[in-house]
C-alpha positions, -999 to +999 in steps of 0.1 A: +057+111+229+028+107+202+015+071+197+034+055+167+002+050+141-007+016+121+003+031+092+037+042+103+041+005+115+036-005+081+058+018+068+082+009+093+078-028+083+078-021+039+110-005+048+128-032+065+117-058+040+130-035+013+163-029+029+169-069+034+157-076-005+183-045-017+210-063+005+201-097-022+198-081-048+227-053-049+251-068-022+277-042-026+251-017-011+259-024+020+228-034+035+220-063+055+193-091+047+177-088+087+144-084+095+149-078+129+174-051+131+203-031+118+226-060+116+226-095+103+242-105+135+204-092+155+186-112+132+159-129+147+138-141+121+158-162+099+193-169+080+200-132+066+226-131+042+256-127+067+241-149+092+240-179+067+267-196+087+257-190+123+248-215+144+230-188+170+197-177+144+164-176+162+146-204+150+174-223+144+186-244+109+152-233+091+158-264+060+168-293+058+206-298+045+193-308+010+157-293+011+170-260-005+190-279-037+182-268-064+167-232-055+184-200-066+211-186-039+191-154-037+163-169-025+181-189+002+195-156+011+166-138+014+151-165+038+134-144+070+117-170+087+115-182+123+106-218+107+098-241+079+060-241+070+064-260+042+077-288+065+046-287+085+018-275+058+017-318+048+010-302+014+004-328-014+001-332-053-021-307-071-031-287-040-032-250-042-012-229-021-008-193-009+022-180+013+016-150+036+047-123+032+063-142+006+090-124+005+122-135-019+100-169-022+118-194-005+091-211+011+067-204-026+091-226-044+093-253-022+054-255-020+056-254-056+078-281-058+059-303-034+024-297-052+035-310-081+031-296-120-006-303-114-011-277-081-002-243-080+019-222-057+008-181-049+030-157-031+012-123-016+041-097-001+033-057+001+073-047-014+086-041-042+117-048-041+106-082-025+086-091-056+115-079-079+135-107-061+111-132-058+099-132-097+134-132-104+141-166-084+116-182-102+123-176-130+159-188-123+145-217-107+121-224-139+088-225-118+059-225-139+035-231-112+040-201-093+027-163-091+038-133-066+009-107-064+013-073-047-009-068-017-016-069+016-019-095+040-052-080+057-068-081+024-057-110-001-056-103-037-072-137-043-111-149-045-127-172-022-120-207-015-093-201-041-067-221-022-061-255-005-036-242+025-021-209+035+011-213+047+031-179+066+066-172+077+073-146+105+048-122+088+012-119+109+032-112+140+041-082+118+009-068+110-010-039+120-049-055+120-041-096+131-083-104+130-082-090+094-054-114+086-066-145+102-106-137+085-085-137+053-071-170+058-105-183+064-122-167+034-097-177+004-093-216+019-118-238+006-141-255+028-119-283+046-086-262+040-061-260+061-029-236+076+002-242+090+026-213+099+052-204+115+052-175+139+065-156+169+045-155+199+043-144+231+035-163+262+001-153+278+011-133+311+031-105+290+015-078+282+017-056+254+047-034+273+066-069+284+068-076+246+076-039+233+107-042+258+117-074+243+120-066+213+111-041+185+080-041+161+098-047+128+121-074+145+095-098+151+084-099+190+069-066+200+037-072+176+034-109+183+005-120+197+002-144+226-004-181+223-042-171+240-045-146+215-038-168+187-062-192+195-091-175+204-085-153+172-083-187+147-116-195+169-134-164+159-125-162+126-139-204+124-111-224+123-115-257+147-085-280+154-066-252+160-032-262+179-002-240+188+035-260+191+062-239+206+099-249+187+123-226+202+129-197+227+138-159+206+136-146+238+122-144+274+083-156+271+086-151+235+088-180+214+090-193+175+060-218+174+036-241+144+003-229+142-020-256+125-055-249+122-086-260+096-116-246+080-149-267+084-159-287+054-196-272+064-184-239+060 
């Protein structure tokens, strides 16, 4: 059997992400709202729109009770995460911030909402029909401070040092090129910038077949890198106080975890 290509990943990944913003957005399509899998039930990544009630989601209760008041259902419903960055971002008044695979925007409107009218929230996903959903909770949630640009995460549609923190989701785990992503990170935070995201990873003795047989690519574990990986790659791309905090079991050796990490004022 051929090698599956990085672009057939991608492909793989667009599609799933399209699949769970249809299942928002036309409900009677019959779709389901998982990123990991045919069925809300396998979801591993988040609420999903069936899975809204289950007690059993990877990552478990992603929000607080009342942290989502206020915010459009869809957006709720569209939530794929395997955490809360928001929660653990310590974003403030006026900051600037960008979220990583934005998708519907749940975690784009909360930053938004934290920062204040005087900071700025951006949201960078590579689907359509994400983007579709994400303007459209906006603008049901009246957020002014707020923009969702099409691109990809291994090359940001934004200038340097354009934000204050980048904040992600359950998303690198889900790229093809990981360095590219985390270089990214480094070039469009200001000197003194910060992340904090939420990820799947893997613990350091699999290897690259332990986590394929966990799990598949598009659900969230077979691309995720290890904890080693993750901090010798924030390391080479030149972040420093770089931790990794592991929150929950998805499955054997693979874990939802907080990455925090800064960019040096001297840089």
């Amino acid at each position: 059997m051929s090698e599956v290509t990085s672009g057939e990943l991608r492909e793989a990944v667009r599609s799933r992400y399209a699949e769970a913003a249809r299942a928002v957005l036309e409900p009677t399509a019959g779709a389901t709202a998982s990123c990991c899998g045919g069925s809300a039930a396998g979801s591993c990544c988040g609420t999903g729109s069936a899975a809204l009630d289950s007690a059993d989601m990877f990552g478990g209760p992603l929000y607080g009770e009342r942290e989502t008041d206020g915010l459009p259902r869809e957006a709720v419903l569209a939530s794929l995460g395997c955490g809360n960055p928001v929660a653990v971002a310590d974003l403030r008044a006026g900051e600037r911030v960008l979220d990583l695979g934005s998708g519907g925007g749940i975690d784009v409107l909360l930053s938004a909402r934290r920062v204040g009218p005087a900071g700025f929230a951006y949201g960078v996903d590579m689907t359509d029909e994400m983007l579709t959903l994400a303007r459209a909770n906006a603008a049901k949630a009246g957020a002014g401070n707020v923009e969702f640009l099409k691109g990809n995460i291994e090359a940001v549609p934004l200038p340097d040092a354009a934000v204050d923190v980048v904040i992600s989701n359950c998303v690198i785990n889900l790229s093809v090129d990981k360095p590219a992503v985390l270089a990214e990170m480094f070039r469009v935070l200001v000197p003194g910038g910060r992340i904090g995201i939420s990820d799947v990873i893997a613990d350091d003795h699999l290897t690259a077949a332990d986590r394929a047989a966990a799990g598949s690519y598009v659900g969230c574990v077979a691309g995720a890198l290890s904890r080693a990986e993750y901090l010798d790659g924030l390391a080479a791309a030149g972040f420093t106080g770089i931790s990794v905090t592991l929150t929950s079991q998805a499955a054997p050796g693979m874990h939802s975890a907080i990455i925090r990490a800064v960019k040096p004022a001297a840089a």
